[in-house]
Structure formats: C-alpha cells, structure tokens
C-alpha positions as CSV (number, residue, x, y, z in Angstrom):
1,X,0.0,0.0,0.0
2,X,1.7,3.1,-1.0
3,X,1.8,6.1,2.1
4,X,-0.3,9.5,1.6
5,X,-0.9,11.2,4.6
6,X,-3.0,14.4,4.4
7,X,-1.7,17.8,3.3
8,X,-2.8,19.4,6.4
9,X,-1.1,17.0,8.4
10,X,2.1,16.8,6.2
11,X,2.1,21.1,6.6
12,X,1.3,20.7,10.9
13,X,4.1,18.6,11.1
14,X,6.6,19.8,8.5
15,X,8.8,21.6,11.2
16,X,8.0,19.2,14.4
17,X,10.2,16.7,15.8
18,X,9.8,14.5,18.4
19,X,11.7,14.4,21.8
20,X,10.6,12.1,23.8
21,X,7.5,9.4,24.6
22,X,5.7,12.4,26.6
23,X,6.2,15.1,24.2
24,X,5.7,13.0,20.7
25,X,5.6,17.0,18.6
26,X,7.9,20.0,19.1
27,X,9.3,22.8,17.1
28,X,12.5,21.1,15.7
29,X,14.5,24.7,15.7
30,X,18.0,25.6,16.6
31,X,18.3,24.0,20.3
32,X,21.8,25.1,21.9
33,X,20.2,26.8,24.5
34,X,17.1,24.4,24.8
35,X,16.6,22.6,28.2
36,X,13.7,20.7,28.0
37,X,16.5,17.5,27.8
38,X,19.9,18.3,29.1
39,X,22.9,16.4,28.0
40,X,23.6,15.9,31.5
41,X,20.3,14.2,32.2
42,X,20.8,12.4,29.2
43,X,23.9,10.8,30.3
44,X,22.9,10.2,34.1
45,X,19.7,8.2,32.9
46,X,22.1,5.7,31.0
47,X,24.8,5.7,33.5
48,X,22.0,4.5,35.6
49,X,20.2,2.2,33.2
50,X,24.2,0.7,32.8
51,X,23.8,0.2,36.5
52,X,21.1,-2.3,36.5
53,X,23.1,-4.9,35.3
54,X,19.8,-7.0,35.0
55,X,18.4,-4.8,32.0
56,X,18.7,-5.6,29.2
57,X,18.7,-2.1,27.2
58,X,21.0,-1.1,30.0
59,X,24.2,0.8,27.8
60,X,27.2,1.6,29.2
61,X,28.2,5.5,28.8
62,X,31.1,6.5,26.9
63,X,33.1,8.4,29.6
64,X,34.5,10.5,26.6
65,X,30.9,11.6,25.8
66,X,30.0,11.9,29.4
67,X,33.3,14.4,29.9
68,X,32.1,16.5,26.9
69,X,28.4,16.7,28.1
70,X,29.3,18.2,31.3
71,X,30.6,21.2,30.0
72,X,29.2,21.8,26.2
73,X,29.8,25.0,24.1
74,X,27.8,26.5,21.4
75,X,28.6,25.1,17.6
76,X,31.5,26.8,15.8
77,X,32.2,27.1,12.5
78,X,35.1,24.8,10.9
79,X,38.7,25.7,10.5
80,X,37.7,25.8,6.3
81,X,34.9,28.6,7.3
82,X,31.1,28.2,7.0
83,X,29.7,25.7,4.3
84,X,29.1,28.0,1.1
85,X,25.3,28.9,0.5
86,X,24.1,27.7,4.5
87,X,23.6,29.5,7.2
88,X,25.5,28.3,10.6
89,X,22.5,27.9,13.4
90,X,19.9,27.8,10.4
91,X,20.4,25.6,8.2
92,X,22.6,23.7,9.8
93,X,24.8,22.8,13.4
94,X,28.1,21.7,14.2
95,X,27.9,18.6,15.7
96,X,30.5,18.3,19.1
97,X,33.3,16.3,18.5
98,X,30.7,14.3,15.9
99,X,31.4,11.1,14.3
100,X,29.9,9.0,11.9
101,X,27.9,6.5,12.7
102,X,29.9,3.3,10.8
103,X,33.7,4.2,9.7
104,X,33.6,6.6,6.2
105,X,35.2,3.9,4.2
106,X,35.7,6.5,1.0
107,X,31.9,7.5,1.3
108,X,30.1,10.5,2.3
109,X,27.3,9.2,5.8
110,X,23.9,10.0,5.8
111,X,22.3,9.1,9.0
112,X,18.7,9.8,9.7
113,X,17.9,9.1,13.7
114,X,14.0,7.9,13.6
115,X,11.4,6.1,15.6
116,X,8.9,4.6,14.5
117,X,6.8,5.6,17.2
118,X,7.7,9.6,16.4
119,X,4.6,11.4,14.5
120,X,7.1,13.9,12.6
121,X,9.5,10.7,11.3
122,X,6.3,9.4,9.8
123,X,5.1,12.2,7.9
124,X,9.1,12.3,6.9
125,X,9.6,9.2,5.5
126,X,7.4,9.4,2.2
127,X,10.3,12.6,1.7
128,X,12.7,11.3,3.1
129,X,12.7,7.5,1.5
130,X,12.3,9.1,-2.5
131,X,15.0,11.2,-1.6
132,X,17.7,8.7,-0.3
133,X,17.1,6.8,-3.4
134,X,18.5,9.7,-5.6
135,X,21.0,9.5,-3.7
136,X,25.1,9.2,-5.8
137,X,27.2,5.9,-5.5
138,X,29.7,7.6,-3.1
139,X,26.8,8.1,0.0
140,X,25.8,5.7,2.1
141,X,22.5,6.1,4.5
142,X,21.9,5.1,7.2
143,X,18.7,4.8,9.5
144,X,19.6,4.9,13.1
145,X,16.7,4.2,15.6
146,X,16.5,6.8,18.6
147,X,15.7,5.1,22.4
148,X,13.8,7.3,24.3
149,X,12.9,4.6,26.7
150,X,9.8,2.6,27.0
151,X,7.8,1.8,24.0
152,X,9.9,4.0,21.7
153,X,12.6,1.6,22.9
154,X,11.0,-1.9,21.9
155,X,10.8,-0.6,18.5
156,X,14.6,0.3,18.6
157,X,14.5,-3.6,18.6
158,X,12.3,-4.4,16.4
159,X,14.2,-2.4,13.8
160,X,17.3,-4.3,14.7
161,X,15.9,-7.8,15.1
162,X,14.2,-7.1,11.5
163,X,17.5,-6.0,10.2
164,X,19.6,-9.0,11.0
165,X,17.0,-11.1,9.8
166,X,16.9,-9.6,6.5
167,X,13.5,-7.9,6.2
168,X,14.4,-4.5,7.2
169,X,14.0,-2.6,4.0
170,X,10.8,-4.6,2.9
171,X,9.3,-3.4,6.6
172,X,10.1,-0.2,7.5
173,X,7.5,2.2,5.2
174,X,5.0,-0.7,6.7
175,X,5.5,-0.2,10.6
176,X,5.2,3.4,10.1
177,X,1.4,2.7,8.2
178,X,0.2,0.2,10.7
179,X,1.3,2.6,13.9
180,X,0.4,6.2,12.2
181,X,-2.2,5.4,9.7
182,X,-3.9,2.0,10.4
183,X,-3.9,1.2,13.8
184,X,-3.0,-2.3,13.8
185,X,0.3,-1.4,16.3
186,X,-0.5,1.0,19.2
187,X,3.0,3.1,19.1
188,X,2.6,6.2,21.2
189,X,-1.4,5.5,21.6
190,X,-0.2,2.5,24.5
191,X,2.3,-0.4,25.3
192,X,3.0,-2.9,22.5
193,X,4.3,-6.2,23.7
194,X,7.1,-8.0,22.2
195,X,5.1,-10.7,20.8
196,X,2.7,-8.2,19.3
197,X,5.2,-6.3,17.2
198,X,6.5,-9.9,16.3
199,X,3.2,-11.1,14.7
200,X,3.5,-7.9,12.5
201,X,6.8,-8.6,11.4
202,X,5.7,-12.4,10.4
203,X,3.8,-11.3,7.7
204,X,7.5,-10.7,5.5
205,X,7.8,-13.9,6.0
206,X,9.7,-14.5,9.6
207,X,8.8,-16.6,12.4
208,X,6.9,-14.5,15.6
209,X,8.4,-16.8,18.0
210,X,12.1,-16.3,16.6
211,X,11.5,-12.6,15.9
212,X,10.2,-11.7,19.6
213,X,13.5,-13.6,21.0
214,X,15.8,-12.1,18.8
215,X,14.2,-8.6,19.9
216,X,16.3,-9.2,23.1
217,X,18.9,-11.4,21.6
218,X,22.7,-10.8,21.6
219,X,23.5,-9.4,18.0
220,X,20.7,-6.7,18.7
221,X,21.7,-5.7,22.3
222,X,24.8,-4.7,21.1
223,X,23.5,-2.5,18.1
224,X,20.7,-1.1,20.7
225,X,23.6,0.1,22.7
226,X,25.6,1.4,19.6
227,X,22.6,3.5,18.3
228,X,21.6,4.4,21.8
229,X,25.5,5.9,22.5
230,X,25.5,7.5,19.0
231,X,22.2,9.1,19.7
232,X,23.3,10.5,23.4
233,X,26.5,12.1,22.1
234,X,25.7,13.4,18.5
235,X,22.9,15.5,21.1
236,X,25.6,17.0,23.2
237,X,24.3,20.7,22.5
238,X,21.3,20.1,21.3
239,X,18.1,18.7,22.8
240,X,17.7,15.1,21.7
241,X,14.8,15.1,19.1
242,X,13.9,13.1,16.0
243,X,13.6,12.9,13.2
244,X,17.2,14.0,12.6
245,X,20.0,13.9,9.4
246,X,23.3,13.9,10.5
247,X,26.2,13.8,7.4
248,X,29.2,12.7,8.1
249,X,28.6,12.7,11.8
250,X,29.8,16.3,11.7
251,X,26.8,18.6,10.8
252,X,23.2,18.2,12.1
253,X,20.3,19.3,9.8
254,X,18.0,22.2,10.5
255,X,16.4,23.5,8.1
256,X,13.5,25.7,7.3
257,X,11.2,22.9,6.4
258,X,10.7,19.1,5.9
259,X,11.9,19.6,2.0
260,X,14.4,22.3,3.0
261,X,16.2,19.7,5.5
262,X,17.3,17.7,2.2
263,X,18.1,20.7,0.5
264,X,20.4,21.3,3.0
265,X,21.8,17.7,3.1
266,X,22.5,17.8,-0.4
267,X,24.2,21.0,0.0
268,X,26.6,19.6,2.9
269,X,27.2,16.2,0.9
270,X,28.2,18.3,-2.0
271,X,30.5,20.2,0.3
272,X,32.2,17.3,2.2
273,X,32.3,15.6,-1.3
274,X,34.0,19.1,-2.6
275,X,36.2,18.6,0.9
276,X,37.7,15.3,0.3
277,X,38.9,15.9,-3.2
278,X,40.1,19.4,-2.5
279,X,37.9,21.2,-5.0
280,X,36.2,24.0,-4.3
281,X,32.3,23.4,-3.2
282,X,29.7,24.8,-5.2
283,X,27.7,27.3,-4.3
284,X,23.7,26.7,-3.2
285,X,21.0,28.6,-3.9
C-alpha cells in the first residue's frame, strides 16, 4: 500500500520533531540553549540504566561523551569557514566532537535518527525515502533508531531484530502505516508487547516466536547500545529530538522545512564531497 498522509497533516508537522515518549511533537529549531533534555540528564539516565546490570537495554556511557556533556559549548564554524550557501545555526549545526555512525570507508554518511513511534518521522519518510534513493554511489544512508525509553525503545529492537534477519527494507514504510495510519500497532497510543510487534513482522515472511527472542537477543543488544550511544553524544548541544540527518557525523540538519532539511543535506554532501577531493564546493541557492 503506497503512504499519503494528508496535506494538512504533512504542513502541521513539516517543522515538528519528536523528543521524547511524553512530548511525541515539538518545534525542531536551533536547540543550543534548549533545556527541556539536558545532556547531563541524558547521560545520568544511561549511566544509571548501565547500573542495572539485569536490563537488558542497560548501555554503558562513553566516559569520553560523558566528559564533553558536562561542560558543552555553542557550535563553531570549521577551520575551512562556513559551508558556502548555508547558514551556521539555520540551516545547519556543528555537531560536538561528531562522528559517523559506521567508519567513512571513501563515502560520504547520511544518517537519519527515527522512531517509528515519532509522528514527525512518519510524515518524513514518504520525503525522506524518495529522496535517499536519488542519492550518488559515493553516500551511504543510514537509518539509526533513537531510544527514548519505554515503548519508543522496543521498536529500537524491532528495527534491529528485522534487520539481522533480512526484512528491514521490505518493513520499514509498513511499521510506520500500521502505527500512524492503520492502527494495527499502538506506538505512542499505548504499550505494544514484544510478541505483538512480532506477529507484524511475520507477515514478510519471519517466524513470531524467533523474531520476539531475537528482539532481546545478543547481535541486537549490542546494536541497541551502539545507536543508543551514537544518539546520546551526536545530542551534546542540542536537545535530543527526531527525526534528525546527521552527514558525516559532523553537521546536524536544520532546516526551514521538511523539503528544505534535504536541501540542505544535499548542499553539505556536495561540500564534504568538494572537501575530500580538495575542490572548491559549489555554491547553493
């Protein structure tokens, strides 16, 4: 089934974001100075959920990250100067000592941090999933799934126990449908078990019983804590929101608008692109 969501919805939550399982919708602007999350919040909750060695989403903080987020400073602009055509704080951040997700390997990272839960990722993805298949031979994207704890974080899971069994791509436009648009998975409406967002999954072609243990197996715990990490330090600065592009681990996406954000990333992969080979980067409009 292709994805159409309304035009009045698409234009409510062009500019939203979401922050958090209580607060599924807010203005996704420049956040230096935004509160609402602290960094140092952030780290003391998974410091603490490390501490409960009997959970197991429980992710050990980097103390690297944990040192920056005590004492963050406002983005700066690069040693090179500001990215030709974009405006620093506008269009785009510098991200704190960012890094890409998975190493570069000769390609320019594009990393979208979603939830399937997340309103504004869902109204996204129709954008954001034409977009990424434009996309040259010398990018690479990524989606990274954001935990914000609780239900947010099962699906963190699921993503990962779909991707090491191979259905990922097939699934991922579906979850969104049957969450935001048909009901059959409760996302932010209530508490999906395990063994409920495993029967969904069956249907592209998986067993429920193997997909609900993988959910907590092994191979996923340790990508949960990998995305989790990535997610708590690329938001050093900033307040932890989705959905968000990161390129090249090094600039966070602003943007005007939900089309202007991938203006904007096309803009920085053109300049990172122009970076590497030590031409000049071309001006944006």
């Amino acid at each position: 089934m292709k994805r159409y969501l309304p035009f009045a919805l698409l234009a409510a939550l062009a500019l939203t974001a979401c922050t958090g399982k209580d607060d599924a919708a807010s203005t996704d602007a420049p956040a230096a100075t935004d509160t609402a999350v602290s960094e140092e919040q952030l780290m003391k909750d998974a410091a603490a959920a490390a501490a409960a060695g009997n959970d197991p989403n429980a992710v050990v903080a980097d103390p690297a990250v944990a040192e920056a987020g005590a004492a963050p400073t406002p983005p700066l602009a690069t040693a090179d100067g500001p990215v030709p055509g974009l405006k620093l704080g506008v269009d785009y951040q510098l991200v704190q000592n960012g890094q890409p997700f998975e190493p570069l390997n000769g390609k320019i990272e594009v990393v979208e941090m979603f939830n399937f839960v997340c309103p504004a990722c869902a109204s996204f993805q129709p954008l954001i999933g034409n977009w990424k298949k434009t996309l040259p031979a010398d990018v690479r994207f990524t989606y990274v799934p954001a935990a914000f704890g609780g239900n947010w974080d099962q699906y963190v899971r699921a993503f990962y126990a779909s991707q090491t069994m191979g259905i990922a791509e097939k699934a991922h436009e579906k979850v969104y449908d049957a969450i935001h648009l048909e009901g059959k998975l409760k996302g932010e409406r209530g508490e999906d078990s395990d063994a409920e967002i495993a029967a969904f999954y069956s249907q592209f072609g998986v067993d429920a019983k193997a997909f609900a243990g993988n959910m907590k197996s092994f191979a996923v715990t340790g990508k949960y804590n990998k995305a989790k990490q990535y997610f708590a330090a690329q938001s050093i600065g900033a307040t932890p929101s989705t959905p968000t592009i990161f390129i090249n681990g090094k600039y966070r996406v602003l943007g005007r608008s939900a089309e202007d954000r991938l203006r904007v990333a096309d803009a920085l992969i053109a300049f990172e692109r122009a970076q590497a080979s030590g031409a000049a980067a071309p001006a944006t409009p």
